[in-house]
Backbone as a chain_set.jsonl record, in Angstrom:
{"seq": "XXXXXXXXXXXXXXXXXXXXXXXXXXXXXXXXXXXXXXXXXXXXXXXXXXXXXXXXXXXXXXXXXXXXXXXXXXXX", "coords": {"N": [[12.063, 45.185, 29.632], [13.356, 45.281, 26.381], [11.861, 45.986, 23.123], [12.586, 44.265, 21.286], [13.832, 41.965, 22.709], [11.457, 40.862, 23.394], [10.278, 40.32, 21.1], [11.796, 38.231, 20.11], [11.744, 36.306, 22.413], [9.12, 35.234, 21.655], [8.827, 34.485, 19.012], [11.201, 32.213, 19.769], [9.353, 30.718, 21.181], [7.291, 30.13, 19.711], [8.795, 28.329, 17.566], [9.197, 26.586, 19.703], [6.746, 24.816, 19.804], [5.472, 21.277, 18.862], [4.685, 20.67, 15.818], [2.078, 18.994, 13.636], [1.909, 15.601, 13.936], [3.361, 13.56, 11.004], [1.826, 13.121, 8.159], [1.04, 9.322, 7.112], [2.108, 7.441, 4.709], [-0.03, 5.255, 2.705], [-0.84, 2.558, 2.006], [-2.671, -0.027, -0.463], [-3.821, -2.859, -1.651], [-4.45, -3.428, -3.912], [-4.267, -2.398, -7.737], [-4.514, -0.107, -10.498], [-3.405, -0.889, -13.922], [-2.361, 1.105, -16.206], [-1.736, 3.717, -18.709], [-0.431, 4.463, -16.427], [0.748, 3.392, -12.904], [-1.984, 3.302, -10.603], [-2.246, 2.941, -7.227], [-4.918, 2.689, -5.915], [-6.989, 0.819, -4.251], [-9.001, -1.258, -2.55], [-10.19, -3.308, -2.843], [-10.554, -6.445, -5.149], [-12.486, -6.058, -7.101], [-13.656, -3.575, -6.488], [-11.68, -2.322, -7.744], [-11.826, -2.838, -10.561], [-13.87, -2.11, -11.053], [-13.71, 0.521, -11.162], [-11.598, 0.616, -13.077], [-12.793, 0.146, -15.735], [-12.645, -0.911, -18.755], [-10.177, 0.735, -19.661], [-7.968, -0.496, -18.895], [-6.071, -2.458, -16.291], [-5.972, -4.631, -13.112], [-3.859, -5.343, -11.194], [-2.385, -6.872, -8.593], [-0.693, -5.174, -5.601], [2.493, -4.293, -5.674], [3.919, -3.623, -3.597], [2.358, -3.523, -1.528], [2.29, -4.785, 2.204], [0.03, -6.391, 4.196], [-1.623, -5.742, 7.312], [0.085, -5.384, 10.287], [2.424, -6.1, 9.46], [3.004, -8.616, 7.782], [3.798, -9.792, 4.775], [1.862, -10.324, 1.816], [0.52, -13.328, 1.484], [2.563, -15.355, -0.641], [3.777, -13.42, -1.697], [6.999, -12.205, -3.328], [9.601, -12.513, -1.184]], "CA": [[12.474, 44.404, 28.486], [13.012, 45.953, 24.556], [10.573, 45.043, 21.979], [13.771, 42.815, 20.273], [14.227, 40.262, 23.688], [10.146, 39.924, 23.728], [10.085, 39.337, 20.116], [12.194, 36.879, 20.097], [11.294, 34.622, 22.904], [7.956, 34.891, 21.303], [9.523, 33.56, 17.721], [11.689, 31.283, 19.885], [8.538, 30.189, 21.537], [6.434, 29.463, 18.359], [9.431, 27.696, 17.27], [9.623, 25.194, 19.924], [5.578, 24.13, 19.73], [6.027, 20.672, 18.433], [3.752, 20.891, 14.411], [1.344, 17.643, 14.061], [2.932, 14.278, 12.711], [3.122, 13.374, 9.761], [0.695, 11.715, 7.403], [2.166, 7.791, 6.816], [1.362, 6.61, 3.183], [-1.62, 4.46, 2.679], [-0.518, 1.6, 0.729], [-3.731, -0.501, -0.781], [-3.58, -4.367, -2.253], [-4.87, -3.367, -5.534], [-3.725, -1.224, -8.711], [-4.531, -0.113, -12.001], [-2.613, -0.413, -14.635], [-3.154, 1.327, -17.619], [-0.606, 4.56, -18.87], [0.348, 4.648, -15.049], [-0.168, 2.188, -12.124], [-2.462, 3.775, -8.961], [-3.122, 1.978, -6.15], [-5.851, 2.993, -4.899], [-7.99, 0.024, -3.968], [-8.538, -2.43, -1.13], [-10.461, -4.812, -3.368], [-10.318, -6.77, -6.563], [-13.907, -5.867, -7.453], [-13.336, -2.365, -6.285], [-10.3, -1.626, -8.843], [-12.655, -3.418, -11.595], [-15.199, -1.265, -11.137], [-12.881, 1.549, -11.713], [-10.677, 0.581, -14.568], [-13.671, 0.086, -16.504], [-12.381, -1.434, -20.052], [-9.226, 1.318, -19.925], [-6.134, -1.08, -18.292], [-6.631, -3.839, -16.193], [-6.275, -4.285, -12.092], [-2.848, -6.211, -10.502], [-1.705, -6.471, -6.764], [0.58, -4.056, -5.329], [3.785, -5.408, -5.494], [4.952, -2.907, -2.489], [1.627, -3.889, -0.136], [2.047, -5.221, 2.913], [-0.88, -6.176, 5.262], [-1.793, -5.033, 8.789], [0.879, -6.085, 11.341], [3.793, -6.028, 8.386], [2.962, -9.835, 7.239], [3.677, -9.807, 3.305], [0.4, -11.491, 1.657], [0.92, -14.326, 0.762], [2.991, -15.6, -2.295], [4.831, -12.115, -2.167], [8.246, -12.613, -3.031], [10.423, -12.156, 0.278]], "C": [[12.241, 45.197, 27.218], [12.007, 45.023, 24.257], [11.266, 44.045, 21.587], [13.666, 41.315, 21.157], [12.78, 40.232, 23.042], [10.054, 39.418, 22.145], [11.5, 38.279, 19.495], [12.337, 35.64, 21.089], [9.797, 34.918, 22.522], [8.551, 34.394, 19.967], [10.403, 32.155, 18.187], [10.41, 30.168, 20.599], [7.523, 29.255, 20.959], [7.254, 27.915, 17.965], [9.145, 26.224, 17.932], [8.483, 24.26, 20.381], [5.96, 23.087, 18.885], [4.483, 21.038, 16.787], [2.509, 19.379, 14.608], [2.402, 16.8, 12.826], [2.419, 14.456, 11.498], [2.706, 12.475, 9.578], [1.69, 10.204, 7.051], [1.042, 7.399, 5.565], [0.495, 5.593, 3.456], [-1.227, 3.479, 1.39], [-1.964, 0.127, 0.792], [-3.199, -1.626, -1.955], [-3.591, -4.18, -3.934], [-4.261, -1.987, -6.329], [-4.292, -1.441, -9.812], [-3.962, 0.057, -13.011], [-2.712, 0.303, -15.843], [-1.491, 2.67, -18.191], [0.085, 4.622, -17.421], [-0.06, 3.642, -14.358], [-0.346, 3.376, -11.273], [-3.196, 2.95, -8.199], [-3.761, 2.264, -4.981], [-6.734, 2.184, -4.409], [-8.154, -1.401, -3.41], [-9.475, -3.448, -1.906], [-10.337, -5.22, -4.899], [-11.347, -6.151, -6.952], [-14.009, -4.114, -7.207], [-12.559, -1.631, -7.828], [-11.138, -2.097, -10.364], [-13.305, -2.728, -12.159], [-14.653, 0.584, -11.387], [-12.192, 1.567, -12.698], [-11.625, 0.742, -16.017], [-13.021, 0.231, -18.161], [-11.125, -0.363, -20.381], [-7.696, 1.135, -19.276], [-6.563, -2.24, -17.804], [-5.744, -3.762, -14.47], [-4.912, -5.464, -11.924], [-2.753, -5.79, -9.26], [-0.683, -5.411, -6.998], [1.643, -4.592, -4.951], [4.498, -4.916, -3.729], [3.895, -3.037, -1.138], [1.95, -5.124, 1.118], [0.988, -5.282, 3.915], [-1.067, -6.106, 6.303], [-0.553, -5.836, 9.996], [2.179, -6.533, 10.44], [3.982, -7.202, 7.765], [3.122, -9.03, 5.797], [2.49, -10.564, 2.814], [1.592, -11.969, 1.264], [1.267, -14.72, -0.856], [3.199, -14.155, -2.82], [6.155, -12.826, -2.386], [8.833, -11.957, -1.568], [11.854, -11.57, 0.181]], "O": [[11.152, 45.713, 26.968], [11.522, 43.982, 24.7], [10.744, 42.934, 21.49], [13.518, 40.16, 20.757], [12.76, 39.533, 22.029], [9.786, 38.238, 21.919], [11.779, 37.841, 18.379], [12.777, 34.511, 20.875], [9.137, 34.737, 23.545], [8.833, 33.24, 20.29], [10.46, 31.176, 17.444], [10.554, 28.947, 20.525], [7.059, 28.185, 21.353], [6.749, 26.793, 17.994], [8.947, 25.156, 17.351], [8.697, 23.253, 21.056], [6.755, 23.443, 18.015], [3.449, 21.652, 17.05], [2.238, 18.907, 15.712], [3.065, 16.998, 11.808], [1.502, 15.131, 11.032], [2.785, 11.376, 10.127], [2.893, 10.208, 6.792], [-0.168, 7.184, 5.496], [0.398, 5.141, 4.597], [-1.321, 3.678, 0.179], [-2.184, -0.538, 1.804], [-2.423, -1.385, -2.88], [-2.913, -4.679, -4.832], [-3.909, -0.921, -5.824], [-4.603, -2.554, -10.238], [-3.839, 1.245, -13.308], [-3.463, -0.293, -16.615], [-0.333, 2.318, -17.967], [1.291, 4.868, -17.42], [-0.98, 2.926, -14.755], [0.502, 4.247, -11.078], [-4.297, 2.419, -8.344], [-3.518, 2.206, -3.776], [-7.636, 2.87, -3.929], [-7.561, -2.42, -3.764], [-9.434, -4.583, -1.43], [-10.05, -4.39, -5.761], [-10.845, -5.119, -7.396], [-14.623, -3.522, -8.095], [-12.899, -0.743, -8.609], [-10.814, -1.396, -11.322], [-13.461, -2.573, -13.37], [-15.332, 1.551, -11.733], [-12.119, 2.627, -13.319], [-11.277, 1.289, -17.063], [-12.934, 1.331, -18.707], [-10.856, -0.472, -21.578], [-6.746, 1.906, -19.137], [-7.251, -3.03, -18.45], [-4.863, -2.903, -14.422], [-5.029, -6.49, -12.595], [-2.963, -4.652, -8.841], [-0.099, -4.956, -7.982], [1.744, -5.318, -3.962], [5.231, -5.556, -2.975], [4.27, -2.787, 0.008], [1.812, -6.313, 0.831], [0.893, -4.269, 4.608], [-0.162, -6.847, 6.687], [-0.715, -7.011, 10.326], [2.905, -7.407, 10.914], [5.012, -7.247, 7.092], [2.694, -7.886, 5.638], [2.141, -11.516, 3.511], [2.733, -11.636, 0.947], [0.611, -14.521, -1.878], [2.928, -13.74, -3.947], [6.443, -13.858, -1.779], [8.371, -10.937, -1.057], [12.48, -11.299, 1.206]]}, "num_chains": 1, "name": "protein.A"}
């Protein structure tokens, strides 16, 4: 065998290792609003304790909770 076939079923080889999945967004109940919203935070008291007197803490309009229920008194 040339050097060319082996390097390329070793490049076609690499190739067809599958990579690892991909990360799935992390969407969290709570946000801060202030110049931007981030919602980083799974409790009211949590996001509170972070905003600290510079915005002020709302639900995440785009959270859904575990098993794809909408909380409650989302719009639908």
């Amino acid at each position: 065998m040339s050097l060319r076939y082996l390097m390329a079923a070793a490049i076609l080889a690499v190739a067809a290792v599958p990579g690892p999945a991909l990360a799935q967004a992390q969407a969290y109940p709570w946000c801060t609003q202030g110049s931007a919203i981030h919602c980083y935070y799974m409790s009211l008291q949590q996001c509170e304790e972070t905003v600290n007197f510079r915005g002020f803490c709302i639900r995440n309009p785009d959270y859904q909770a575990q098993g794809g229920r909408a909380r409650p008194g989302a719009p639908q």
